[in-house]
N, C-alpha and C positions, 0 to 999 in steps of 0.2 A: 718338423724342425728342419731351418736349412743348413747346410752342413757350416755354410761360413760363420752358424753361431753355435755351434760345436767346439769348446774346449776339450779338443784329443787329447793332449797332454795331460790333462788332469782325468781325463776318462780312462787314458791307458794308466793311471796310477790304479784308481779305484778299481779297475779291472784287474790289475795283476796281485791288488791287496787280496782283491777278492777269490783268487784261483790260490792264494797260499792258504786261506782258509779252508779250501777245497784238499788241499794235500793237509792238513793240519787233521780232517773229519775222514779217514778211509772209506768210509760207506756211502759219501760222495761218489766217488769212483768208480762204482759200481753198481751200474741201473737194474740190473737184472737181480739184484738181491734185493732181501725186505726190510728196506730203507723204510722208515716211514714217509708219508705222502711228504712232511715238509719240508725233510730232507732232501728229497728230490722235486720239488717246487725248486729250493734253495740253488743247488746245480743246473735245473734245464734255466732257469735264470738268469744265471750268470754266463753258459755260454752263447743264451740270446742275445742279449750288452755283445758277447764278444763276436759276433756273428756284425751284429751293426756297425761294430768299431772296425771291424776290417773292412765293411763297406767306407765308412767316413774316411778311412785313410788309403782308399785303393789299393788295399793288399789281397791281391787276389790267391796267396798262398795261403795265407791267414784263414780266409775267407772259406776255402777247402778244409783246412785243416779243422776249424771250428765246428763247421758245419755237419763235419763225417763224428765228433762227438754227441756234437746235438742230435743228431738221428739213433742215436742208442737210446736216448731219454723218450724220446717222441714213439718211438715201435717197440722196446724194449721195455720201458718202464710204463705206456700207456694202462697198463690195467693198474696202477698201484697211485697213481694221479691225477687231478681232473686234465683236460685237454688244455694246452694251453692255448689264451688269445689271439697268439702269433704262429702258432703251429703251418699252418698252411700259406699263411705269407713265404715264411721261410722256408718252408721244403716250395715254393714257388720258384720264392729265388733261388735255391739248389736245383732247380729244373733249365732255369733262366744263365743259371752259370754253366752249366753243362753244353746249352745249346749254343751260347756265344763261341764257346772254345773248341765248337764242331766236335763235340766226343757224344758222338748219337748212340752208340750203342749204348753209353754210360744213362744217357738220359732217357731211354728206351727202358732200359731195367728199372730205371725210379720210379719214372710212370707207373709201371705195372702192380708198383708198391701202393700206391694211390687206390684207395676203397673205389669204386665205380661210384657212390653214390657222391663222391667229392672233387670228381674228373670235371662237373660244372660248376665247383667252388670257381671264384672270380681271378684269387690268384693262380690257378693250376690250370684252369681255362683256358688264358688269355697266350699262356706260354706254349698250352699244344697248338693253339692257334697259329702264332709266330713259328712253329717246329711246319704244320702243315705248307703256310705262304713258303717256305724255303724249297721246300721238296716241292711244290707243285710250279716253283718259278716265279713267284709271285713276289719279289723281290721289294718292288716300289711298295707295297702294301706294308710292309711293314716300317718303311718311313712314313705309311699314312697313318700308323697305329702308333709310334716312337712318340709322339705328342700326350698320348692318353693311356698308362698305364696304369695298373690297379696300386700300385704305390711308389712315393719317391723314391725308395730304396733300389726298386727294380732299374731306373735311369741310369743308373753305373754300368749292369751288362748289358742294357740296350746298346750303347754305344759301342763295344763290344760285336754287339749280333750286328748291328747298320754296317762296321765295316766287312763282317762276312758276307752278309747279302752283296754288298759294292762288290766284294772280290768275286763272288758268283757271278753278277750280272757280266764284268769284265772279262771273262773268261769265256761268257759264250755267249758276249760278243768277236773273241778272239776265235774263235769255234765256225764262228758265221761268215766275217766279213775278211777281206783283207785292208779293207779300209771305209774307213767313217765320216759323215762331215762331223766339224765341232761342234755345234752343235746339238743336231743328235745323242752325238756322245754326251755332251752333257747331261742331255735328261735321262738319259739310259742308263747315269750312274749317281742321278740324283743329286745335283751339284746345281742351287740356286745359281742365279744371273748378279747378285750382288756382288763388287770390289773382294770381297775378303774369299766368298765360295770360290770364285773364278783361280783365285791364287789357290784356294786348295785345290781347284782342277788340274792344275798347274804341277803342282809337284808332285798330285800320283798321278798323272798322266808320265814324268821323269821317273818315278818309282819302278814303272811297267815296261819305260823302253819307250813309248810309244815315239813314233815324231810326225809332228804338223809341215804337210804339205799340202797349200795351195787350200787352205780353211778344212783340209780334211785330213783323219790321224791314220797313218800306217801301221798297220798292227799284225799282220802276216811275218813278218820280216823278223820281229823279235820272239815273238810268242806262239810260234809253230805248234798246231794240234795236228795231229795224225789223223787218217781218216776214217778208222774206226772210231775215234774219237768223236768225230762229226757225227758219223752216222748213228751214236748214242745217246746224242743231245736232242733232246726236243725243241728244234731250233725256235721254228714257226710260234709254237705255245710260248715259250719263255720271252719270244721277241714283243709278241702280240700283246701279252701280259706288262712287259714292262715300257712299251709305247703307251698302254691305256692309264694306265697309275701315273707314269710323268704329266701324262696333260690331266690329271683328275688334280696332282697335288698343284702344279704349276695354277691350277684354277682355284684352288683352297688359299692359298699362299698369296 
């Protein structure tokens, strides 16, 4: 379903009719006691709806907050209900939401929650994957992967994680060089050749400080790395990495 045919306003009705029935049933509330199974069908249900509904309205607070419920029901109540059909989408996208907002340790301990035998489920997968291209520098890789994700849902923090990757690449670019041609920089932060890309090159490159002289950006001047800094960066790898992914995606594209 695309979210433009998404009636939120009537879904946040039905959602919050539905959470006062929730306060209305006490034993809702409470996963770890012996609810019966439909009982607790009835609630991981309901805060799945509400899990999705904070996706469809980008509330990423919501989105948190839901979610840190629904995980009571999912490890808490597992032995007292069947599993549910979206269980691992969604602790995917609690994996996915973690990684966007750079809180690694957070999504290190989720992981670990993760059965080993469900670490190659497609939604849990896909996002150690995406955690892996970051840490190894692999930056452009996962604008090659941003196209094909295991579900719509997950599209909201991809956007999210592309611009952490962007603000990685630009920082050790700023690490490396004291200056860039335009170019270059372009593909090095993933910013197609089209009218509309070129103006978003445009204004985060003003975001950064950076300024164009002579078709090439000055980036020393504003954004000073110290040189232990340098020497902590695996320059060579990261550069290497994100020259070969620009001309793999520029040639997909």
């Amino acid at each position: 379903m695309k979210q433009s045919n998404v009636d939120v306003h009537r879904c946040n009705q039905i959602f919050n009719e539905l959470k006062m029935e929730l306060v209305k049933r006490s034993e809702f509330f409470d996963p770890k006691s012996d609810s019966a199974p439909e009982s607790i069908f009835f609630g991981r249900s309901i805060h799945e709806l509400g899990v999705k509904l904070a996706i469809y309205e980008s509330n990423k607070t919501a989105f948190h907050a839901r979610m840190q419920r629904l995980k009571l029901y999912y490890f808490d109540a597992r032995s007292s209900c069947l599993e549910s059909s979206m269980m691992w989408e969604m602790l995917g996208l609690n994996l996915l939401y973690l990684l966007s907002e750079n809180r690694l340790a957070e999504f290190h301990r989720e992981v670990e929650k993760i059965p080993n035998e469900q670490l190659n489920n497609v939604y849990i997968k896909a996002v150690i994957e995406y955690e892996q291209y970051l840490m190894e520098g692999n930056y452009h890789k996962i604008y090659l992967v941003s196209g094909n994700v295991p579900s719509p849902a997950y599209k909201f923090f991809m956007k999210s994680l592309l611009d952490t990757a962007r603000e990685a690449a630009a920082t050790c670019m700023e690490a490396s060089f004291d200056r860039i041609g335009a170019d270059d920089a372009r593909r090095m932060l993933s910013f197609k050749s089209d009218k509309q890309s070129l103006s978003d090159l445009q204004t985060y490159i003003a975001k950064r400080g950076w300024r164009l002289i002579d078709a090439h950006y000055h980036l020393k001047a504003v954004h000073s790395v110290d040189d232990s800094t340098r020497n902590n960066i695996p320059v060579i790898q990261l550069l290497t990495n994100i020259v070969g992914y620009a001309r793999e995606m520029e040639q997909i594209i």
